[in-house]
N, C-alpha and C positions, 0 to 999 in steps of 0.2 A: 213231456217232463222238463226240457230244456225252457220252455218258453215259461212255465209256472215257475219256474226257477228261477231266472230273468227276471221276470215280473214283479219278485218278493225280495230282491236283490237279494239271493240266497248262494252260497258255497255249495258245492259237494267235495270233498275227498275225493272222490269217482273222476272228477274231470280234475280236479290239479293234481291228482297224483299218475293221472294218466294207468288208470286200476284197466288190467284185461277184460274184466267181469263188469264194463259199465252197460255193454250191447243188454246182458241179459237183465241186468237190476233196473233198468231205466225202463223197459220192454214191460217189467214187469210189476213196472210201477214204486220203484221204492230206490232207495240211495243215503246214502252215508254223509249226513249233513257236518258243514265247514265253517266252524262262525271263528270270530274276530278276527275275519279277514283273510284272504289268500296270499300272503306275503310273509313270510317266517324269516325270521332274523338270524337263526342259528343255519349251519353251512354242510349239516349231514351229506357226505358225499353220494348216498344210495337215491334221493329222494329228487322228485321234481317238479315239487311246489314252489312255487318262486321264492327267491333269496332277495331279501334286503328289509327297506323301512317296514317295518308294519304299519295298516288304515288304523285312524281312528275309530274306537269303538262304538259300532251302532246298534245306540238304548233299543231301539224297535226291533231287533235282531230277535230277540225271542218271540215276538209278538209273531211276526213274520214267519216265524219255522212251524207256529203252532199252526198259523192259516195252512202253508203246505201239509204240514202233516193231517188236520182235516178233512183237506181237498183229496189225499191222496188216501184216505182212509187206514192209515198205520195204524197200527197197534203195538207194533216195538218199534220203536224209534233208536237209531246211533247219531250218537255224536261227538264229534270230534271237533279239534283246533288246531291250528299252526300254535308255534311254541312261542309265548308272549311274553320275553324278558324284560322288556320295557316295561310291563305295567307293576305295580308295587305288589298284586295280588297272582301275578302271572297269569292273568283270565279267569280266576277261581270264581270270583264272581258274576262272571257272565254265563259258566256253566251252572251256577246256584238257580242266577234269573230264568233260564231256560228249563231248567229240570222241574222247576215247582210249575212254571207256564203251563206246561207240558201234565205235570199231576194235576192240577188244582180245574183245568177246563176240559181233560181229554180221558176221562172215567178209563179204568180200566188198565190206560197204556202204560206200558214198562220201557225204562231209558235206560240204553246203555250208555256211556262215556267213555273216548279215549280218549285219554287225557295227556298231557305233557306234565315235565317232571318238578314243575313247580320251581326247581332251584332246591329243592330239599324243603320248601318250607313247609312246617306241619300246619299251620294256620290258616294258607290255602288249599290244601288240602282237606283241610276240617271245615271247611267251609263246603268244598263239593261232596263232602259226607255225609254232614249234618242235611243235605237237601231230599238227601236217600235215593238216590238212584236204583236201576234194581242190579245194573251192573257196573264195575269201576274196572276199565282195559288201561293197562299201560305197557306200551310194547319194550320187549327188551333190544327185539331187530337181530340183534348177533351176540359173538357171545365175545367175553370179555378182553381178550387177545387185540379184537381188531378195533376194538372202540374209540382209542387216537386217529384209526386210520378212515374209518367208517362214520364213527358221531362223535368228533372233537369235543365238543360242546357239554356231551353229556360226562356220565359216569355211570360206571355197571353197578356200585356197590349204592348208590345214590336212587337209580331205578329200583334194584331189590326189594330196597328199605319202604319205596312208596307202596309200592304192593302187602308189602308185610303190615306195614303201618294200619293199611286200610283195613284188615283186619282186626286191627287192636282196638281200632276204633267203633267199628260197627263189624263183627261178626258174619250178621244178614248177608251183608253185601258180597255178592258172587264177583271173585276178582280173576284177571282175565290177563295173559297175556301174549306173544308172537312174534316166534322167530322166522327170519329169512336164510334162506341157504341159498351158496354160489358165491358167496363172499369171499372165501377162502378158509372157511373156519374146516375143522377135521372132524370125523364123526364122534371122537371122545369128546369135543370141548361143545356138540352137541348136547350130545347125553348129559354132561358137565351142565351147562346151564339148563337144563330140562329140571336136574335134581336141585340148582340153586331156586329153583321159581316153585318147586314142593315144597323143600324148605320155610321160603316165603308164606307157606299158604296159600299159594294164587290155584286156582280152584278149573282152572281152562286155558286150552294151549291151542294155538292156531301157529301151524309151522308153513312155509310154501316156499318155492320156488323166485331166486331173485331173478329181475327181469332189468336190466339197465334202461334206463329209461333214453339216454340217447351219450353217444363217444365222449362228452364230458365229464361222465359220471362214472362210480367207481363200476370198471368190467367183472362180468361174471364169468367165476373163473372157475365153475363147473356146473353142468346139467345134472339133478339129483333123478336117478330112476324111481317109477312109479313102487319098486321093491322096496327102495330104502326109505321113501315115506312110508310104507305101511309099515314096515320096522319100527320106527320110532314112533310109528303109532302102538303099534305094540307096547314098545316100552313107557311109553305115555299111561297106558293103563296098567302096566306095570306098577307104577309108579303111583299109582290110584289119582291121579289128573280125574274128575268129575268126565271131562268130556273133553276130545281131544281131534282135531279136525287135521290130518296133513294130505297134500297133493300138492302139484302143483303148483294151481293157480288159486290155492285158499289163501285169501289176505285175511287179516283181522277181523273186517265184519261179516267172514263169508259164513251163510246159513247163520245169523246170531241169532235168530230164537229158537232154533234147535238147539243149537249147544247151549242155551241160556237152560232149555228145556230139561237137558240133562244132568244139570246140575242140579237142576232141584228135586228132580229123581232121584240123584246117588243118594243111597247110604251114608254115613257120618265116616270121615275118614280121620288120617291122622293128622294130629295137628303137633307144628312145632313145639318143644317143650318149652316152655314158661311164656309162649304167645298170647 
């Protein structure tokens, strides 16, 4: 996997975010593709994907992920980016280039995307809509309290919006997001942001266990037991979440075409009023 990786100058998430789950996804043939670059501009304390310039963008980068994905026989494919504030479109268009690559030569397969927050723009965003994806993740990480302390850069009310939006825009599209726990958040302002991301309409919830990635990073500043993830899985489907995955060691893409599965399973839920 490493070496077909290499070979297609290709990213994974897996290896720069330093995921616990790469032994078994690489073993088994599959990973969480990384395009424009492994070098992220913004300064998220949790995270351990390099910080600083962002590469130049490489046009062949779609071409490239379709050979992999090919070679590796996918059929759901994720992907993801580092957060690209430097470009006028925020990478909007490199995930458009790649998702049609991906429909238009590979029959069949279903793209998820996690995507970064644009900057609010609806324009890039409607740009990775308009390509249709079948899934659009955008992680929330924690919940609102700790967001100067945890992801300067962004905004909680700025994330919500991009999920809600994706709804308004295309319906279809199974929208997806994920929190970490150990940060220091309380189990209300869990619940708390579990019910802002229903509100939203976001359709799937991946919760897990923060894991610092090394003493410069922000400390985890509690172990959640395996009790109180199924708790909030509970109230996840309480909550009528399509499909809802916590343990652990669930990140974002963990099991995605199961939970992709379930959501096209569920029943018709509720939807925010005038969404």
């Amino acid at each position: 996997m490493a070496g077909l990786l290499k070979g297609l100058s290709l990213d994974t998430i897996c290896e720069s975010a330093h995921c616990p789950n790469i032994g078994r996804c690489f073993t088994g043939g599959t990973a969480t593709f990384l395009i424009l670059g492994d070098v992220c501009p913004r300064h998220c304390t949790f995270c351990a994907v390099k910080k600083g310039r962002p590469t130049p963008v490489d046009q062949a980068e779609p071409r490239h992920l379709l050979e992999a994905v090919t070679k590796l026989g996918l059929d759901y494919v994720v992907i993801t980016s580092v957060t690209r504030d430097d470009l006028p479109d925020g990478g909007a268009t490199q995930f458009a280039r790649t998702i049609k690559m991906l429909h238009e030569n590979r029959e069949g397969a279903l793209v998820e995307v996690l995507v970064p927050d644009f900057l609010g723009s609806e324009p890039a965003l409607r740009t990775v809509v308009e390509a249709r994806p079948e899934v659009i993740n955008h992680n929330m990480e924690t919940v609102s309290r700790l967001y100067p302390e945890v992801r300067p850069e962004a905004d909680y009310p700025r994330s919500l919006e991009l999920l809600a939006r994706v709804k308004s825009l295309a319906p279809e599209i199974v929208t997806k997001s994920g929190l970490m726990l150990g940060l220091g958040e309380t189990r209300s302002e869990v619940i708390g942001a579990m019910s802002d991301l229903r509100e939203a309409n976001c359709d799937l919830l991946t919760i897990g266990q923060y894991l610092s990635p090394s003493s410069r990073h922000h400390p985890v500043t509690s172990f959640v037991s395996p009790e109180e993830f199924a708790e909030f899985e509970d109230i996840g489907r309480e909550m009528e979440f399509a499909g809802v995955a916590t343990a652990p060691l669930v990140r974002s893409s963990f099991r995605a075409n199961e939970l992709y599965a379930r959501a096209k399973r569920a029943s018709p839920r509720r939807v925010k009023p005038g969404s």
